[in-house]
TORBANU-715092 format. One record per residue (C-alpha): residue in three letters; z, x, y; residue number from 1. Coordinates in nm, 2 decimals, always signed. Last residue first. Layout:
# TORBANU-715092
<rest = ala; Z = Z; X = X; Y = Y; nr = NUM>
...
This chain:
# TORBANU-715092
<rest = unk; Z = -7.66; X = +2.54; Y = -0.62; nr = 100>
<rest = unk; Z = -7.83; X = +2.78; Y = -0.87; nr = 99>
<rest = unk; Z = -7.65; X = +2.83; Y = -1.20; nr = 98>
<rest = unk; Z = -7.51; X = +3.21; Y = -1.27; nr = 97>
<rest = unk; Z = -7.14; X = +3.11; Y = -1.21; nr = 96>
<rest = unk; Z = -7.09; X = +3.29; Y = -0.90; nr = 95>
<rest = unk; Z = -7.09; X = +3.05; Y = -0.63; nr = 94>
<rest = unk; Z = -7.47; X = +3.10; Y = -0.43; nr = 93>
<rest = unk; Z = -7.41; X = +3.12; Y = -0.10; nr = 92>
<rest = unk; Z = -7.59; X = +3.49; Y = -0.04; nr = 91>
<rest = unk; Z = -7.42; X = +3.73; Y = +0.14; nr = 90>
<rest = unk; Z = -7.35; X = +3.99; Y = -0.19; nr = 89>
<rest = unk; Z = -7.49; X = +4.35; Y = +0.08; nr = 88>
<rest = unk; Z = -7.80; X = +4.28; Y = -0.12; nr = 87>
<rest = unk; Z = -8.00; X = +4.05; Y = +0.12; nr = 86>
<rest = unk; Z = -7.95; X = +4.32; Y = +0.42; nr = 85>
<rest = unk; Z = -8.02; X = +4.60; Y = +0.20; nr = 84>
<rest = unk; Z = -8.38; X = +4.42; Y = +0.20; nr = 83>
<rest = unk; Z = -8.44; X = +4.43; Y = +0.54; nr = 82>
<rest = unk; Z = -8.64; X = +4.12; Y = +0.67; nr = 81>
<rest = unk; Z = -9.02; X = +4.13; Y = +0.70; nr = 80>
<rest = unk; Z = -9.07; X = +4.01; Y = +1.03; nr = 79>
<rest = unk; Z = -9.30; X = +3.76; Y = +1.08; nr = 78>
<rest = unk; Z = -9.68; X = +3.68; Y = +1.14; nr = 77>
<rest = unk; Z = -9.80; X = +3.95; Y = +1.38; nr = 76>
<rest = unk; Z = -10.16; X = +3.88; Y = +1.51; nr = 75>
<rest = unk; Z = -10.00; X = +3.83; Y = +1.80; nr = 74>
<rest = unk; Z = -9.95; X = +4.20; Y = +1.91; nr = 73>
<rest = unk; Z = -10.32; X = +4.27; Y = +1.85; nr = 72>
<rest = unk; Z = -10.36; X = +4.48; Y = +1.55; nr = 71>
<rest = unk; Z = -10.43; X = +4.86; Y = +1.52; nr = 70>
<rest = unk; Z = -10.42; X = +5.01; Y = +1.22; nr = 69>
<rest = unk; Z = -10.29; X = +5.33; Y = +1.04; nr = 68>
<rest = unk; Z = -10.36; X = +5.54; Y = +0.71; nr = 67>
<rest = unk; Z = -10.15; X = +5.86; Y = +0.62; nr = 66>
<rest = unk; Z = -9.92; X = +5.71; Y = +0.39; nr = 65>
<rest = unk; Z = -10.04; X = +5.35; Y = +0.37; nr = 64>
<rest = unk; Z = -9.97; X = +5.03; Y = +0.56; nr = 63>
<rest = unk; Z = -9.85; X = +5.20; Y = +0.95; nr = 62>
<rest = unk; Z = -9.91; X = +4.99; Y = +1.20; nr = 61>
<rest = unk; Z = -10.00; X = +5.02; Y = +1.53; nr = 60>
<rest = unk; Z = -9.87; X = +4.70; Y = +1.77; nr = 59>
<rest = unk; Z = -10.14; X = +4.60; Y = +2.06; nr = 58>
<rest = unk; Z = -10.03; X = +4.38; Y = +2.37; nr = 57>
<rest = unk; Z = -9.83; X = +4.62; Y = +2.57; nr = 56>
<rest = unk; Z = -9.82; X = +4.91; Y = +2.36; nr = 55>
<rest = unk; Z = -9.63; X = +4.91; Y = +2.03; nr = 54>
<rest = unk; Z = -9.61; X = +5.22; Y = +1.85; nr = 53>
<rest = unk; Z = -9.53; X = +5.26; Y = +1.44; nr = 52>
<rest = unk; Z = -9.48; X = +4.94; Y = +1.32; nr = 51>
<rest = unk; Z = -9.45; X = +4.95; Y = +0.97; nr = 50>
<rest = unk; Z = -9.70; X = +4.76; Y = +0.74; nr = 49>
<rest = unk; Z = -9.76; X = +4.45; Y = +0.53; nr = 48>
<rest = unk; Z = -10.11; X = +4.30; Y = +0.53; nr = 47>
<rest = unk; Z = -10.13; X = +3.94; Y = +0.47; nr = 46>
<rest = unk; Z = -10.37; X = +3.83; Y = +0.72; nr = 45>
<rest = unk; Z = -10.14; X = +3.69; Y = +0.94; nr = 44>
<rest = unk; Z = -10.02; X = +4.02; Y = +0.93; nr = 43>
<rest = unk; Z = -9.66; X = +4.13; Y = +0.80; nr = 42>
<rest = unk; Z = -9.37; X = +4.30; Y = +0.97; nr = 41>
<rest = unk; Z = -9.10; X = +4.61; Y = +0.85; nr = 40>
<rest = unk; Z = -8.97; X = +4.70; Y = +1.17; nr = 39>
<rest = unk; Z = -8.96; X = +5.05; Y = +1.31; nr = 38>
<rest = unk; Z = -9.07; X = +5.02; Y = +1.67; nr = 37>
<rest = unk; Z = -8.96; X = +4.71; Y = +1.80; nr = 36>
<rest = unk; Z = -9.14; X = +4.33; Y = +1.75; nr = 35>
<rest = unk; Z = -8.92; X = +4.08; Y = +1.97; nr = 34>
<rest = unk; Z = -9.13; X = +3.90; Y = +2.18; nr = 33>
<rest = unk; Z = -9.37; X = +3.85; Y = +1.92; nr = 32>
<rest = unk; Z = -9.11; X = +3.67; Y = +1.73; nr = 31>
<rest = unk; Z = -9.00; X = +3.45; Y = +2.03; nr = 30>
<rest = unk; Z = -9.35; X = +3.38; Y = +2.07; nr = 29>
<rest = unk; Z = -9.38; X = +3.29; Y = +1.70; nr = 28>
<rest = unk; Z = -9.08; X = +3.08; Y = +1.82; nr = 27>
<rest = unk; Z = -9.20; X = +2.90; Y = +2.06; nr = 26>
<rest = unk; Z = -9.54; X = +2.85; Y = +1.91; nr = 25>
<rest = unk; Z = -9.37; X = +2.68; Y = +1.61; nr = 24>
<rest = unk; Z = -9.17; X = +2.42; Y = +1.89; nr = 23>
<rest = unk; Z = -9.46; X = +2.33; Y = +2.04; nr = 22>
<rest = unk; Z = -9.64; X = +2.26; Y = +1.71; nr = 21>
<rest = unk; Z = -9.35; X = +2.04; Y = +1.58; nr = 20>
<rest = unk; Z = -9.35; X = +1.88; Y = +1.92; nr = 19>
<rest = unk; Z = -9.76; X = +1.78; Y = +1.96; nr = 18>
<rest = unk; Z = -9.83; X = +1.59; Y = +1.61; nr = 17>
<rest = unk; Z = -9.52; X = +1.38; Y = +1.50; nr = 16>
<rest = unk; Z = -9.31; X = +1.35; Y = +1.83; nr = 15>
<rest = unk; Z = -9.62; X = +1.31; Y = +2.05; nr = 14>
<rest = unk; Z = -9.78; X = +1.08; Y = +1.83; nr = 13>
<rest = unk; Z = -9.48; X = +0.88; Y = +1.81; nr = 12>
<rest = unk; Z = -9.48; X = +0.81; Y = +2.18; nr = 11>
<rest = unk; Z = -9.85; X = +0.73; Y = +2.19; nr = 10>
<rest = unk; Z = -9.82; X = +0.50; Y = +1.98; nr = 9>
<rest = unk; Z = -9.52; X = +0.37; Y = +2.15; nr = 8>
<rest = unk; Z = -9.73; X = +0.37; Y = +2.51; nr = 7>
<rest = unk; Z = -10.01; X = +0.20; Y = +2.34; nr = 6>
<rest = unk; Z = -9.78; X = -0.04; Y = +2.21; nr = 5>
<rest = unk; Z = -9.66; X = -0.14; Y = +2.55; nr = 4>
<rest = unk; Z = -10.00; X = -0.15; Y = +2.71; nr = 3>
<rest = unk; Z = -10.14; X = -0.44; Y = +2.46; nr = 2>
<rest = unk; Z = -9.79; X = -0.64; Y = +2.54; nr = 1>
C-alpha cells in the first residue's frame, strides 16, 4: 500500500513540477530555433533590440542607433511581435467599445 502512494506522489509531482518546465524549455528552444535576421526580440534582461547577425550561438543586436551588443543566442526571451500585425483590425473584440 506504502509503495503505491509513493508511486502516485510521485506521479503528480511529475505532472505539476517536471512537465510544465519541459514543455517551457521546448518552446524557448523552439524560439531560439527560430531567431532570423531582422526580428524585433527582447533579452531576458529586458533589453529590446534588432537582430542584426546571428552566428551560431551568438545573436548581435542592434538597441541604439550606432550601438550594438552581443548576447548568447539563449539569452533571447521572445520575439517582439510586429506591430502592423496587431493593427491590420484582427483582434476578437465585437465592436461595441466593452471588452469581451
Amino acid at each position: 500500500m506504502s509503495l503505491l502512494l509513493l508511486i502516485a506522489l510521485f506521479a503528480i509531482a511529475w505532472v505539476v513540477l517536471i512537465l510544465p518546465k519541459q514543455r517551457e524549455l521546448k518552446r524557448h528552444n523552439a524560439l531560439v530555433a527560430a531567431i532570423a535576421v531582422g526580428d524585433e526580440v527582447m533579452t531576458g534582461a529586458g533589453i529590446y533590440g534588432t537582430v542584426l547577425s546571428v552566428d551560431g550561438d551568438t545573436v548581435m543586436l542592434s538597441i541604439a542607433p550606432g550601438t550594438e551588443i552581443k548576447l548568447a543566442r539563449r539569452a533571447v526571451a521572445a520575439i517582439v511581435p510586429d506591430p502592423s500585425a496587431a493593427a491590420d483590425g484582427s483582434d476578437s473584440d465585437d465592436d461595441d467599445g466593452e471588452p469581451a
